[in-house]
Rosetta silent file (secondary structure, phi, psi, omega in degrees, C-alpha in Angstrom):
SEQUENCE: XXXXXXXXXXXXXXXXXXXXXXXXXXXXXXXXXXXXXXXXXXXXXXXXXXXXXXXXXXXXXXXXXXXXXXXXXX
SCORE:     score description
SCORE:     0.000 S_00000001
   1 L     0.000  141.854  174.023    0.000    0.000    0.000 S_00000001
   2 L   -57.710  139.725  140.524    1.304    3.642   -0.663 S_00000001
   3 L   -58.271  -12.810  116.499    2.352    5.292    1.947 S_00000001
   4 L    16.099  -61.604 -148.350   -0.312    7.825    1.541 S_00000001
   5 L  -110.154   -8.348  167.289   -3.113    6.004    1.610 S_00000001
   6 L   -90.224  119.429  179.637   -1.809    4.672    5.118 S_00000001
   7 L   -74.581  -18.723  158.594   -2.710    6.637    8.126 S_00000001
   8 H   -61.394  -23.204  178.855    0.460    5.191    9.962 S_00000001
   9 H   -78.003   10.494 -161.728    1.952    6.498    7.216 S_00000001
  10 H  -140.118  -15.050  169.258    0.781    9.880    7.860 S_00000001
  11 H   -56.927  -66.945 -144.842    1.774    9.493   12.221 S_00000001
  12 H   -57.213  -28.032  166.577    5.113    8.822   10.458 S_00000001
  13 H   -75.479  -22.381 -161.272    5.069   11.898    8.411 S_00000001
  14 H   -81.397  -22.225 -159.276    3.740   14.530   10.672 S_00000001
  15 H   -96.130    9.125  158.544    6.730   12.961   13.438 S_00000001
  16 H   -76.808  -39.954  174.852    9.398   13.355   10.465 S_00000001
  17 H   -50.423  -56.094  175.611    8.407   16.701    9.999 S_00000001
  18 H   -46.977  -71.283  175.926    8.378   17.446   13.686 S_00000001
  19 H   -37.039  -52.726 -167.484   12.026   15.529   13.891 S_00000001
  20 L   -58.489  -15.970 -162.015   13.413   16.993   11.312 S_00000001
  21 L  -102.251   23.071  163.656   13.097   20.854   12.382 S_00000001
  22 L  -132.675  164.511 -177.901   15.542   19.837   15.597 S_00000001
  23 L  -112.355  165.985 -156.764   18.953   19.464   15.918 S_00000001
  24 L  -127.447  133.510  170.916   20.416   16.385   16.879 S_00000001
  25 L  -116.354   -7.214 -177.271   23.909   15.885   17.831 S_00000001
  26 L  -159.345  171.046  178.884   24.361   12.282   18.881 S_00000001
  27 H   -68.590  -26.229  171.660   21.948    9.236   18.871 S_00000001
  28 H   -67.240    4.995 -176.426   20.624    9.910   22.366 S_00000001
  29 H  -110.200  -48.206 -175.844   19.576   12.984   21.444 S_00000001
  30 H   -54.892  -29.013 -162.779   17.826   11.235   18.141 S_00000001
  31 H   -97.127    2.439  161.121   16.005    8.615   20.416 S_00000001
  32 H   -71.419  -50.646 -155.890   14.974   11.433   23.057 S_00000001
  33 H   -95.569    3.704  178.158   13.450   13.819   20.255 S_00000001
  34 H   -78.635  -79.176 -164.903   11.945   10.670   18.158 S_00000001
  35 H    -9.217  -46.663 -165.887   10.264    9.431   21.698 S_00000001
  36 H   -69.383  -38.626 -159.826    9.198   12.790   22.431 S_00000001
  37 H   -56.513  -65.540 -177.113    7.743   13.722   18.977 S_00000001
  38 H   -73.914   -6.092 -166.399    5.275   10.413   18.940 S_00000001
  39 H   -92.070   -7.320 -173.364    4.512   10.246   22.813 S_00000001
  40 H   -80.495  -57.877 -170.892    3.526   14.155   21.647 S_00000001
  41 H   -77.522   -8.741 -172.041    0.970   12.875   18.567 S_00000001
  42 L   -66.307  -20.998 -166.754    0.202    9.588   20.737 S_00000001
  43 L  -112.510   20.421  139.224   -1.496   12.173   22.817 S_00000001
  44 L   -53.818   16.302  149.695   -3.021   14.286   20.515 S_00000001
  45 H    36.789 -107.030 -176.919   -6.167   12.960   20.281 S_00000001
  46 H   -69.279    0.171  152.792   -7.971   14.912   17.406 S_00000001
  47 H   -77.648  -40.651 -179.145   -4.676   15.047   15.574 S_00000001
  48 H   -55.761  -48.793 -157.309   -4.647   11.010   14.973 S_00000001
  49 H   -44.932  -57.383 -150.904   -8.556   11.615   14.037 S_00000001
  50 H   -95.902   23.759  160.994   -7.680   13.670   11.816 S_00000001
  51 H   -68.044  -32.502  170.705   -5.267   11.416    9.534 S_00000001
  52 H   -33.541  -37.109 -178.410   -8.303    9.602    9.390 S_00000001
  53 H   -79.126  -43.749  178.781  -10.139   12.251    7.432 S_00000001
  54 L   -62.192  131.931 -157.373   -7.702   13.084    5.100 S_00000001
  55 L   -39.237  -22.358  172.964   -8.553   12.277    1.241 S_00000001
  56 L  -106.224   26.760  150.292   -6.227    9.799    0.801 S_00000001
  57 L  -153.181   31.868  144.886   -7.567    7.612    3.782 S_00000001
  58 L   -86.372   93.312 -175.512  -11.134    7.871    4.153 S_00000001
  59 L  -168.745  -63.703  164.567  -11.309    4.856    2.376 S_00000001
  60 H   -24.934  -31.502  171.975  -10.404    3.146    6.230 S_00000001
  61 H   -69.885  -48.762 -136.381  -14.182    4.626    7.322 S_00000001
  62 H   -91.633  -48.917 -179.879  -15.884    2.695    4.913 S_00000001
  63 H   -52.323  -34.598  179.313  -13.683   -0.509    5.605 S_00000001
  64 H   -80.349  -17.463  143.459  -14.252   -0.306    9.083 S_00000001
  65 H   -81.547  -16.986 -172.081  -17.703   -0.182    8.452 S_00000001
  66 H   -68.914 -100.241 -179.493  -18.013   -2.816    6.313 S_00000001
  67 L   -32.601   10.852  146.479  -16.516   -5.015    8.928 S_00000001
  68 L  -123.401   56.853  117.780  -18.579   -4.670   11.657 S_00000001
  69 L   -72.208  -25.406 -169.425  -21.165   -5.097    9.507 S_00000001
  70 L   -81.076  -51.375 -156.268  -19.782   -8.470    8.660 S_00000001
  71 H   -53.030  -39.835 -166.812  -18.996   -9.043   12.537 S_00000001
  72 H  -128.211   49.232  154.931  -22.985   -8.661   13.025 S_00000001
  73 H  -156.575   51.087  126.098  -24.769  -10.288   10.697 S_00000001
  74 L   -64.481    0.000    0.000  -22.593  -13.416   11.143 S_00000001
């Protein structure tokens, strides 16, 4: 699947973005500002929601309905 069209794919973009605008001098400094970046969108609430939304993955609403549709009229 395109990354695109993934909404992990779109966590992973917003915390590249994030990453990228700090400076890093050694790897403990990389795994301190990656940690920080996602424990920052893990808690962001209406920021995940709204990868959800974007045009290249509402196509994930419709799947997720279809399958609990399936789940209840098994």
């Amino acid at each position: 699947m395109a990354h695109e069209l993934n909404p992990d794919g779109q966590v992973w973009n917003n915390a590249k973005s994030d990453v990228g605008k700090k400076i890093i001098q050694s790897k403990d400094d990389m795994e301190r500002v990656i940690l920080s970046t996602t424990l920052f969108i893990q808690n962001k609430v209406e920021l995940v929601k709204i990868f959800f939304k974007l045009p290249n993955t509402l196509y994930t609403k419709y799947l997720n309905s279809l399958c609990y549709q399936n789940l209840w009229n098994a």
